[in-house]
C-alpha positions in Angstrom: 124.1 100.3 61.7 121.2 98.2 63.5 119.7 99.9 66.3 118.9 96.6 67.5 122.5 94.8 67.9 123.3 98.2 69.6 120.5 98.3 72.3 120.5 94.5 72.8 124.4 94.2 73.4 123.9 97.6 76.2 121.1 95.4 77.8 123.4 92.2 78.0 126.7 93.9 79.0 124.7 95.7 82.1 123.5 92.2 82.6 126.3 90.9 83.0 125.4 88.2 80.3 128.1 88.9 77.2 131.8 89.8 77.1 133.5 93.1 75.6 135.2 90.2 72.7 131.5 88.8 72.0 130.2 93.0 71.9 132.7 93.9 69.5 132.2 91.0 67.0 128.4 92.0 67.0 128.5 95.7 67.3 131.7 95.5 64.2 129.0 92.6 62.3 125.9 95.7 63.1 127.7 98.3 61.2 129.4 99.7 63.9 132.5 101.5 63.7 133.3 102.9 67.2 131.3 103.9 70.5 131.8 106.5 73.4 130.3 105.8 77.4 130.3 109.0 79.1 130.0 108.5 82.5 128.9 112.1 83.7 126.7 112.2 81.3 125.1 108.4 81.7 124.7 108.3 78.2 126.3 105.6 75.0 127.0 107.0 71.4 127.6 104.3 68.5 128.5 105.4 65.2 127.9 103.2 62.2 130.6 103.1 59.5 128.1 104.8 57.1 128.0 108.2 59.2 124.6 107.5 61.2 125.0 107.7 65.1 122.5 105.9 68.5 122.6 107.9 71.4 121.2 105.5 74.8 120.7 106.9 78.0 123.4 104.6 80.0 121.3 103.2 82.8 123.9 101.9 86.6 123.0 100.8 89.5 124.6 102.7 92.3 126.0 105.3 90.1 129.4 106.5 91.4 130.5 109.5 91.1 134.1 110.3 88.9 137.4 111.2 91.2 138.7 114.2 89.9 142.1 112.6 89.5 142.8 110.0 86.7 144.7 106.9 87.9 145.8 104.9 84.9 147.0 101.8 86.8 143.4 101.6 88.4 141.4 101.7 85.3 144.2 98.9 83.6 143.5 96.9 87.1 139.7 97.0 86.4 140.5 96.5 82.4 142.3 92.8 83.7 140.0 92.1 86.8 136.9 92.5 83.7 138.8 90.1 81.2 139.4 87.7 83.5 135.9 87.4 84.7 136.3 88.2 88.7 134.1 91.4 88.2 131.0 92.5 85.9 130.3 95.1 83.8 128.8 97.5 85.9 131.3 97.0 88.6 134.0 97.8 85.8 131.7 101.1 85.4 132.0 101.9 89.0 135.7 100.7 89.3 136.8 103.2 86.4 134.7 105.9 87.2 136.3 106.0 90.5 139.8 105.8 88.9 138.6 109.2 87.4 137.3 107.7 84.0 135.0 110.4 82.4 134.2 109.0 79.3 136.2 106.2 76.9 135.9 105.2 73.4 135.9 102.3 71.8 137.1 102.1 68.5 135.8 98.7 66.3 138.1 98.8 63.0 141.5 99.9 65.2 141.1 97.0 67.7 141.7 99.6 70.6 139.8 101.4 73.7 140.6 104.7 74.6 139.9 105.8 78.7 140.2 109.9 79.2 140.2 111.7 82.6 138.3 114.9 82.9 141.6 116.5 82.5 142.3 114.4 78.9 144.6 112.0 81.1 144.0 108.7 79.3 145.2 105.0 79.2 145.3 103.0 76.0 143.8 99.9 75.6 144.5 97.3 72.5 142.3 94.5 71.6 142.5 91.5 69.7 140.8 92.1 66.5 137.1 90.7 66.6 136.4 87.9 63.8 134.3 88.7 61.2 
């Protein structure tokens, strides 16, 4: 896994300056295999296909706090509003995180996202696969 895809694509996404399609064909071309954002925590965990793992401290800008309850249809509504480009990354964050989002994983080689509630409520996200 290179340590440097994985800290440069962070930097970029809380930029605002790369999309989640454009992440997963360079994190999946690093070595990556999957990826968790805990958002108690503030921290991102990437796990290369060969078994080694980064852990990043996950620095936002006016950090939100998670809602207690887990609202699906709000953290699909951000998923679309981030696709189609009317909000950035750390917006998403903060729009998810409000839904209740605690943590989601992102899962390279099974083209899919997986957002958990405190509570393990979750939403289930499929993704085209990225191109090699």
């Amino acid at each position: 896994m290179n340590i440097n895809v994985v800290t440069e694509c962070m930097a970029l996404s809380l930029a605002g300056k790369i999309t989640f399609g454009d992440v997963v064909a360079k994190l999946g071309a690093a070595g990556v295999e999957r990826y968790i954002v805990d958002l108690v925590g503030f921290h991102k965990l990437s796990y290369g296909v060969s078994g080694n793992y980064h852990m990043a401290s996950l620095p936002l800008n006016g950090i939100a706090k998670v809602a207690k309850h887990f609202n699906g249809s709000e953290v699909k509504n951000a998923i679309l509003d981030i696709q189609q480009g009317r909000i950035d990354y750390q917006t998403f964050l903060r729009r998810i995180m409000m839904a209740g989002c605690s943590h989601y994983e992102v899962f390279i080689t099974s083209n899919k996202a997986i957002y958990f509630g405190c509570d393990g409520s979750h939403h289930i996200e499929f993704f085209p696969k990225h191109k090699e």
